[in-house]
C-alpha positions as CSV (number, residue, x, y, z in Angstrom):
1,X,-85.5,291.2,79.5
2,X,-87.1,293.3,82.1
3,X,-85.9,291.5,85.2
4,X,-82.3,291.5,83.3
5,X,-79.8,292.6,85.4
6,X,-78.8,296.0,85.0
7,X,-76.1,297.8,83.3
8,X,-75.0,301.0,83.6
9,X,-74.9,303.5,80.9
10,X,-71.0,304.3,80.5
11,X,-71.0,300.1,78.9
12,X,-68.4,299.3,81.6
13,X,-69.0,296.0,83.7
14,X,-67.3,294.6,86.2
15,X,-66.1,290.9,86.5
16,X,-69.2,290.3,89.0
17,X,-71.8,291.9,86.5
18,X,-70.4,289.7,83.6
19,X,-70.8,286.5,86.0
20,X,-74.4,287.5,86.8
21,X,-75.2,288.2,83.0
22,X,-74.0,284.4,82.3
23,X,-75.7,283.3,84.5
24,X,-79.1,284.6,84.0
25,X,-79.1,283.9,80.4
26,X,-78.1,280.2,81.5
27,X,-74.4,280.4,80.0
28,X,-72.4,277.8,82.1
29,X,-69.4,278.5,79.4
30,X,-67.9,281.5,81.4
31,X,-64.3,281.9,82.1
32,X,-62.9,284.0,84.6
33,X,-59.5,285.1,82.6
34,X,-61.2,285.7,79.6
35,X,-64.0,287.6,81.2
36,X,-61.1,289.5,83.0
37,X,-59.5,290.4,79.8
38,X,-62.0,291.4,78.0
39,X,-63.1,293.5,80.7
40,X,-59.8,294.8,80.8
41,X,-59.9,295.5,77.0
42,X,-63.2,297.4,77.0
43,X,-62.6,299.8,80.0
44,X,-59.3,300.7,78.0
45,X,-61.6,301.7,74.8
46,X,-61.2,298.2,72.9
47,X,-57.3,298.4,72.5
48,X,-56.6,294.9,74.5
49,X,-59.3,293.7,72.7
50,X,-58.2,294.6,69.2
51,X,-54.2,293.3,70.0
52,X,-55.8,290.0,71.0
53,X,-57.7,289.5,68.0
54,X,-54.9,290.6,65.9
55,X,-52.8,288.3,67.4
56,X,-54.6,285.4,67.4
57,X,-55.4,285.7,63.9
58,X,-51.8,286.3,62.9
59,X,-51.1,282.6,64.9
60,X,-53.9,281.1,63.1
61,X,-52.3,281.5,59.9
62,X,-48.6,280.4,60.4
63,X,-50.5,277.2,61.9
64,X,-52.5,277.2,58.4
65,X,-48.9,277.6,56.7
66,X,-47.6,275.0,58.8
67,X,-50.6,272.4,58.3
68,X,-50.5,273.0,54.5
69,X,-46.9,272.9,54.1
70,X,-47.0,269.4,56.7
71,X,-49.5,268.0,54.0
72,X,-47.7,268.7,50.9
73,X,-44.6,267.2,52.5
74,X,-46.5,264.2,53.7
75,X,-47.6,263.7,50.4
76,X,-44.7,264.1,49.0
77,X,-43.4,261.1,51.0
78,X,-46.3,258.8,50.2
79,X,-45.5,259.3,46.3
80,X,-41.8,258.6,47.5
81,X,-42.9,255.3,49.2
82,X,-45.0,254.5,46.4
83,X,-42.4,254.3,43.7
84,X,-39.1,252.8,43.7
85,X,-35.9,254.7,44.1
86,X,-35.7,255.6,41.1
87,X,-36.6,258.7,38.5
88,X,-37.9,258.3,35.4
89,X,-37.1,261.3,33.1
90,X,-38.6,261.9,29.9
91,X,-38.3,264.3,26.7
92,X,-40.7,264.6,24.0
93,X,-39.2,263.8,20.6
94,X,-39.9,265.0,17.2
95,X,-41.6,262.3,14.6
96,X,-40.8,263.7,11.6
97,X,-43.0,262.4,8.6
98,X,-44.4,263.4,5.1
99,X,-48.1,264.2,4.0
100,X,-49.7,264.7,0.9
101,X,-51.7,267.2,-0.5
102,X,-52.9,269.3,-3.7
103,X,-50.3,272.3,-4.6
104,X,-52.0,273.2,-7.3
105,X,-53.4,272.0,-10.9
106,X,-52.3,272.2,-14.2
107,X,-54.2,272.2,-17.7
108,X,-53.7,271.9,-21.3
109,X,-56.1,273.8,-23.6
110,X,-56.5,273.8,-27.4
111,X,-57.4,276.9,-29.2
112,X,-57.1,278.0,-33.0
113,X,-54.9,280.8,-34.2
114,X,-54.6,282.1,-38.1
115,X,-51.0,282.6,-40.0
116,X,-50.6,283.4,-43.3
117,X,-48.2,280.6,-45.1
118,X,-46.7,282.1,-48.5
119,X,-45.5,279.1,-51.1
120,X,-44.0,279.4,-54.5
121,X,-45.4,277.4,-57.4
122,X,-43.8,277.1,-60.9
123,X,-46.8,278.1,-63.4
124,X,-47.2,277.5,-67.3
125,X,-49.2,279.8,-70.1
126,X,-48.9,279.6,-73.8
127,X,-47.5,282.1,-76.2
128,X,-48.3,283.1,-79.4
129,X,-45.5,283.6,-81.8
130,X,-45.9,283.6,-86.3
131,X,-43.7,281.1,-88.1
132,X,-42.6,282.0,-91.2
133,X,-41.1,279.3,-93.6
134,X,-40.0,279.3,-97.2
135,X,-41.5,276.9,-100.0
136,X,-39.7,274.4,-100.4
137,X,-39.9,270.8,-102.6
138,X,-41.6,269.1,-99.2
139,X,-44.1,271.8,-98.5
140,X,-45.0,273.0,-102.1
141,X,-47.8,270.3,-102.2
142,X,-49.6,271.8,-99.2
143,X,-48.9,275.6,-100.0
144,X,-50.8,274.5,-103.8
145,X,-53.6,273.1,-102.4
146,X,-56.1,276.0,-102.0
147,X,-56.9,278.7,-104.5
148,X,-54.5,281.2,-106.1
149,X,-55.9,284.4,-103.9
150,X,-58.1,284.0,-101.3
151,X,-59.2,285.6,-97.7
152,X,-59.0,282.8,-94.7
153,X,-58.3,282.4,-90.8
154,X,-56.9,280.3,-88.5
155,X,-57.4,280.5,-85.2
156,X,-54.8,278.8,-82.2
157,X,-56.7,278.3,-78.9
158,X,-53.8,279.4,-75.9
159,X,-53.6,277.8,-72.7
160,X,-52.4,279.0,-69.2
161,X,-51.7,277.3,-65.7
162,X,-52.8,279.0,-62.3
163,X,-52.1,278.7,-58.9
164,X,-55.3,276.5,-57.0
165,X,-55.1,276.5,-53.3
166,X,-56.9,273.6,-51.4
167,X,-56.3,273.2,-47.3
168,X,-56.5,269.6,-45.4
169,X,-56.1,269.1,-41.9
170,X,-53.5,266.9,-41.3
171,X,-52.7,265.7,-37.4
172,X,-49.1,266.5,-36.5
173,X,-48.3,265.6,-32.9
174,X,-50.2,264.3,-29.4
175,X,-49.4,266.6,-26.6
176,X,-50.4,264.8,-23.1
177,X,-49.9,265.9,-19.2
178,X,-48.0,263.6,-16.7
179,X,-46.1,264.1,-13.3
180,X,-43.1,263.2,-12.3
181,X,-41.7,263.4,-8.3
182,X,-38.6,265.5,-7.6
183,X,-36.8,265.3,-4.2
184,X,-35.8,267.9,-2.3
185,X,-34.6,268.6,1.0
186,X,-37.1,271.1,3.6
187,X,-35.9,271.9,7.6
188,X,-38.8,272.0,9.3
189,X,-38.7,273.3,13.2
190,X,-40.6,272.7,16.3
191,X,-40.1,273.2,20.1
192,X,-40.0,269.8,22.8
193,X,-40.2,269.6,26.3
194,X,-37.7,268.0,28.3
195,X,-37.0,266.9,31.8
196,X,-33.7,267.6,33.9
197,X,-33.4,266.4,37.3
198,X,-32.0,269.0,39.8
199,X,-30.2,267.5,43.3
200,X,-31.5,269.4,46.1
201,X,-30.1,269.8,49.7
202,X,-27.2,270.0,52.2
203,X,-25.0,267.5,49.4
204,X,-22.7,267.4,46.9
205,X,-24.1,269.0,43.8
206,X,-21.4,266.4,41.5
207,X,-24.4,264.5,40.0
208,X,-26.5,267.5,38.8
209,X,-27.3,267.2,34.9
């Protein structure tokens, strides 16, 4: 670095102090235009410089633009070779179906309950009443037999019917659960995809769907 050539201070050089610079540090790679407008672009304070770069990024992308949009068209054309001449288009249909599944249970359950029940029944009880009857030729016999005047009793034993309740348990009906299927008619609703074809370019748009 000491036996560098020298520069001076204001950063300026001159085309010949650029060649000797290359060529000390063994750069074979100099250009004479380019040093020259670089030069150029740093004695002006770097404005040169800055419109070249600018501009030759600027022209490296439209050439990236170009490339990728050159790609996509050539690949475009090998799926065009590949394929016949032809477009398939599809659409997704709906498969409409039925499933089944539990909507809910049902259950029967047994339980007692108390009523009262009123019947009528027809009931019987015996009466006491006196007879009285006269003496007469067929009794006279009977009335004779005891003595003339005497104390006695007779006693009548009386009778009477009452209501008796008894309960039995008597089965009455069988009460079961079964199912039975009932049709009915449900819209159901759901979006599909489907594929148009579109005719582009400079031709008659008649076959567009």
């Amino acid at each position: 670095m000491k036996s560098a050539p020298s520069i001076d201070e204001d950063g300026n050089l001159s085309q010949d102090e650029e060649r000797e610079l290359y060529a000390y540090y063994g750069r074979s790679d100099y250009n004479t235009t380019t040093t020259a407008g670089t030069a150029a672009g740093r004695r002006t304070g770097g404005r040169d410089e800055t419109t070249a770069t600018a501009g030759t990024g600027g022209a490296g992308d439209r050439n990236d633009t170009v490339q990728s949009r050159g790609g996509h068209d050539e690949r475009r054309e090998q799926a065009r070779r590949s394929t016949d001449d032809a477009m398939t288009v599809s659409e997704e249909r709906l498969n409409v179906g039925t499933e089944q599944r539990e909507a809910g249970r049902a259950r029967l359950r047994k339980y007692v309950v108390t009523e009262n029940v009123t019947q009528t029944v027809p009931v019987q009880r015996e009466e006491v009443r006196v007879e009285r009857e006269p003496i007469t030729e067929a009794n006279r016999d009977a009335a004779m037999s005891g003595p003339d005047i005497s104390e006695d009793e007779h006693e009548v034993v009386v009778h009477e019917e009452r209501p008796v309740v008894q309960k039995e348990t008597v089965p009455v009906e069988r009460v079961r659960l079964d199912t039975e299927a009932v049709t009915e008619q449900e819209t159901v609703g759901e979006e599909v995809r489907k594929e148009r074809v579109d005719l582009e370019g400079d031709v008659s748009r008649t076959n567009r769907r």
